[in-house]
N, C-alpha and C positions, 0 to 999 in steps of 0.2 A: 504494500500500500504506500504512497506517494505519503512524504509528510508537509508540516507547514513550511516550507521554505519555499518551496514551488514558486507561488508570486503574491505581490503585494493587492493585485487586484483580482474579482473576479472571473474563474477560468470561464465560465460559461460566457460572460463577456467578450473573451479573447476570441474563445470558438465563431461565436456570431460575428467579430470583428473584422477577421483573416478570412483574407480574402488570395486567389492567385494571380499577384501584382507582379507585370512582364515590362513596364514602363519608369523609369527609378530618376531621381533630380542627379545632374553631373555634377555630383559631390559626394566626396570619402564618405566612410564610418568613421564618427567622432574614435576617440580610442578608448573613452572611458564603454563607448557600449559594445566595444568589441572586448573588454573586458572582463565585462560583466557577463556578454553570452558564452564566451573562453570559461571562464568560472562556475556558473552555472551548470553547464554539462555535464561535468565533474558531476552533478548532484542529480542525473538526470537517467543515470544506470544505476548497474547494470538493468534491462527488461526484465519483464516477468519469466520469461525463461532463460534467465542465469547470464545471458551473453553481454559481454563487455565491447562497446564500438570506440574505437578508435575515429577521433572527429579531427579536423582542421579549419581555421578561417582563414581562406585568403582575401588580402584586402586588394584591389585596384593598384596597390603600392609592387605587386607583391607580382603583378601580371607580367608574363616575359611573352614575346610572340613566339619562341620555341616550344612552348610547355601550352600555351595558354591564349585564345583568341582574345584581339586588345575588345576592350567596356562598348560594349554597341554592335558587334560582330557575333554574339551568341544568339544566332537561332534565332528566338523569335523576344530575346529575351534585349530590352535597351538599356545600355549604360549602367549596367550592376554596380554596386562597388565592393562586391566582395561573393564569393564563393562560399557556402558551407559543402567541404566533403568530408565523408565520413565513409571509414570500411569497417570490413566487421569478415571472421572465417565462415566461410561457405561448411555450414554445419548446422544438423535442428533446432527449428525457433530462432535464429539468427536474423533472417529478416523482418521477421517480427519485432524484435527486438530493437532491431534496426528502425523502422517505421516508427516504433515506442517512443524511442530516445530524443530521435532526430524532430519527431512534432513536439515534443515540448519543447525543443530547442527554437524551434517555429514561432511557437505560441509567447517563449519569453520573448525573440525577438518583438513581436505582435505588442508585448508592453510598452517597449522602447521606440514604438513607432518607425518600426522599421518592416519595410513588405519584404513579402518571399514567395517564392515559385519552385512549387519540388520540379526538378529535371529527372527524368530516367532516360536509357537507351546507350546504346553502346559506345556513344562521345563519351559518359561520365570515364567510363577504361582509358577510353585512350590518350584523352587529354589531358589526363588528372594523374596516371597511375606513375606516369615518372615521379612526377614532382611531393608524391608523397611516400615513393619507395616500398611500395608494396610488400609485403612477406611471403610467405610459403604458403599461401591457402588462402590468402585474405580476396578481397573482391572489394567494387566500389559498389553497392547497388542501385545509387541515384545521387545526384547532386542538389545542392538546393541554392539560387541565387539569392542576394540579399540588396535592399539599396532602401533610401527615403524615396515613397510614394512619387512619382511624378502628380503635378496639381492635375494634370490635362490626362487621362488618358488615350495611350495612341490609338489608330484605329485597328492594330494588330490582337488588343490586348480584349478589345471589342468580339476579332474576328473567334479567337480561340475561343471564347467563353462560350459564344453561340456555337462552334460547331463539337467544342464537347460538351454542350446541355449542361452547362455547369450550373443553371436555374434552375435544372429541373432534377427533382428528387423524388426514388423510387417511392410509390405509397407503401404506410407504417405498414397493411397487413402484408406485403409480400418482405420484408424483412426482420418480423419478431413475431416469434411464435409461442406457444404453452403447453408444454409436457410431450408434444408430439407433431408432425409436420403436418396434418391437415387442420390445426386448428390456430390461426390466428390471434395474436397476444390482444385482448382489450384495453384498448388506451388508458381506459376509465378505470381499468382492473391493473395498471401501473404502478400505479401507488406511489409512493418517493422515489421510484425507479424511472418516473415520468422524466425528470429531467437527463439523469444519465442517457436513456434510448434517446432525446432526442439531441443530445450531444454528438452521442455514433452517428446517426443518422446526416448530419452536419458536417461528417468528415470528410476532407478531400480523395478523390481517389484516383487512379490512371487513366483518361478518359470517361473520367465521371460514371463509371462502371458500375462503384457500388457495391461490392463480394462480400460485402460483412452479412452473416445471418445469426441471428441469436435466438435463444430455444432458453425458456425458462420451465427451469424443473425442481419445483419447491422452492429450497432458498439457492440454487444453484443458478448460474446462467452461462450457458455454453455458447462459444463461439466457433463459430463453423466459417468457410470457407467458400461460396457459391460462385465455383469458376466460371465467365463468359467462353461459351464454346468459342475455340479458335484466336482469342484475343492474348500476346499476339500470336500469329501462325506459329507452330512450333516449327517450322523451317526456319522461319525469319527469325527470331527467337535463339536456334542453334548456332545460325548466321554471324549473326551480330552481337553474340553472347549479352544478350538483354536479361538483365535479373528478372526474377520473377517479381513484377510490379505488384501483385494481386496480393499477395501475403506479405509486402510493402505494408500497402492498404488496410488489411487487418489490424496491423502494430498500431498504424493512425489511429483507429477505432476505438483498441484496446485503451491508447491512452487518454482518448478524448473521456471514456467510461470511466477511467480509474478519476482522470481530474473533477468528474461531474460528482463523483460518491463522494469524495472531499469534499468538495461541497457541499453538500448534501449529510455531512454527517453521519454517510453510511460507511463502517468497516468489513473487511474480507479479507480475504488472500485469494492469489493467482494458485489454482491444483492443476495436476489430470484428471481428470474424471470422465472419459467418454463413454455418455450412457448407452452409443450401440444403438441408437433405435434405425429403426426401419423406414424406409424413401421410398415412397411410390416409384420416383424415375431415377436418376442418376446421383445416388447421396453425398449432399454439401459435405466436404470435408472437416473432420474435427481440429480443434485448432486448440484450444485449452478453456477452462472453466471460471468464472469467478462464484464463488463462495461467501456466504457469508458466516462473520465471524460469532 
């Protein structure tokens, strides 16, 4: 369970706040807040399943053209001023883990009035992996830009949002369910759990995809795995050795849940506990449990 040191303000606040900002003002990271995100992290592992990530902030300072496209040349992303990378060993729950860490590191930014935009795909390897000297097993699985909000947004920052639906959010019954997969979680039968769900539900994900499913079973609540068929092609995938984004995505989730319970006054622990039930068609994959304490 996450403790008070987290943030000064409310997380459910930050969730609602954060947004994925592609457009940044051409000016550094003060240094006290890249400090304080440096600092932070530190306090921000290891995830619920035991994995410690190795993070770095490059600043705009720090940008070489050999290693690193100069501030306004990444992709779709303008005038960053700093890079969050972060790896972690290609091992179970890892990118969970990964996904865990890395959105609170998000979300502190998010206090400091600083936007961000997860990056995945196989640029994070190759452009990153010298300059952070990789080890024997480690991997990058996504990068995250960082910069002060631009006032205007470009119309690039317009285009992505529309064409990954990023307004638009799967409805509550196809993502939270009660004791078993054909019956749909009642909102109203939520209870103090109301806020946590609609914090998951708020999470960003890879093409605004969505893969979190959560199954409440007593005091238990299980999270599961709901892969989009084909996304991406597992050729393209092997190709471009693309981490798996989708269990990225879960981590995100995981952590939005754990910060909403804080909130909320509710304790637990991270278990295994896969209750094994039964899927009409192709069974959500199990992913780990929270418990109450």
């Amino acid at each position: 369970m996450l403790d008070s040191i987290m943030f000064s303000v409310s997380p459910s606040q930050l969730i609602r706040q954060r947004y994925s900002c592609r457009t940044y003002q051409k000016r550094p990271l003060a240094n006290q807040d890249v400090k304080i995100l440096e600092n932070y992290f530190q306090k921000a592992q290891p995830g619920p399943r035991g994995n410690q990530i190795r993070c770095r902030i490059l600043t705009a300072s720090e940008f070489k053209e050999r290693h690193l496209p100069k501030p306004g040349t990444y992709g779709f992303i303008k005038d960053p001023a700093a890079y969050i990378v972060g790896t972690t060993h290609d091992q179970p729950g890892a990118l969970e883990d990964f996904g865990y860490s890395m959105e609170l590191l998000v979300l502190k930014a998010t206090e400091l009035e600083i936007g961000s935009c997860w990056l995945g795909a196989s640029l994070t390897k190759n452009r990153f992996a010298n300059i952070l000297d990789l080890g024997s097993g480690e991997i990058i699985p996504a990068v995250i830009s960082l910069g002060y909000p631009s006032d205007q947004k470009a119309w690039m920052d317009r285009v992505c949002r529309i064409s990954a639906g990023a307004d638009r959010r799967l409805p509550w019954e196809e993502l939270f369910f009660a004791e078993n997969w054909e019956t749909s979680l009642n909102m109203a039968e939520a209870g103090s759990f109301l806020e946590p769900l609609l914090a998951v539900r708020l999470g960003p994900s890879a093409s605004n995809k969505q893969p979190w499913r959560l199954l409440r079973e007593g005091d238990k609540w299980h999270f599961y795995l709901k892969r989009t068929p084909n996304y991406p092609p597992q050729f393209l995938g092997d190709l471009l050795q693309i981490a798996d984004l989708q269990r990225i995505d879960i981590g995100i989730a995981m952590a939005h849940f754990a910060l909403s319970l804080q909130e909320e006054g509710l304790r637990g622990n991270w278990v295994a506990s896969d209750p094994a039930l039964e899927h009409a068609e192709s069974p959500p994959e199990y992913i780990i449990t929270w418990q109450a304490a």
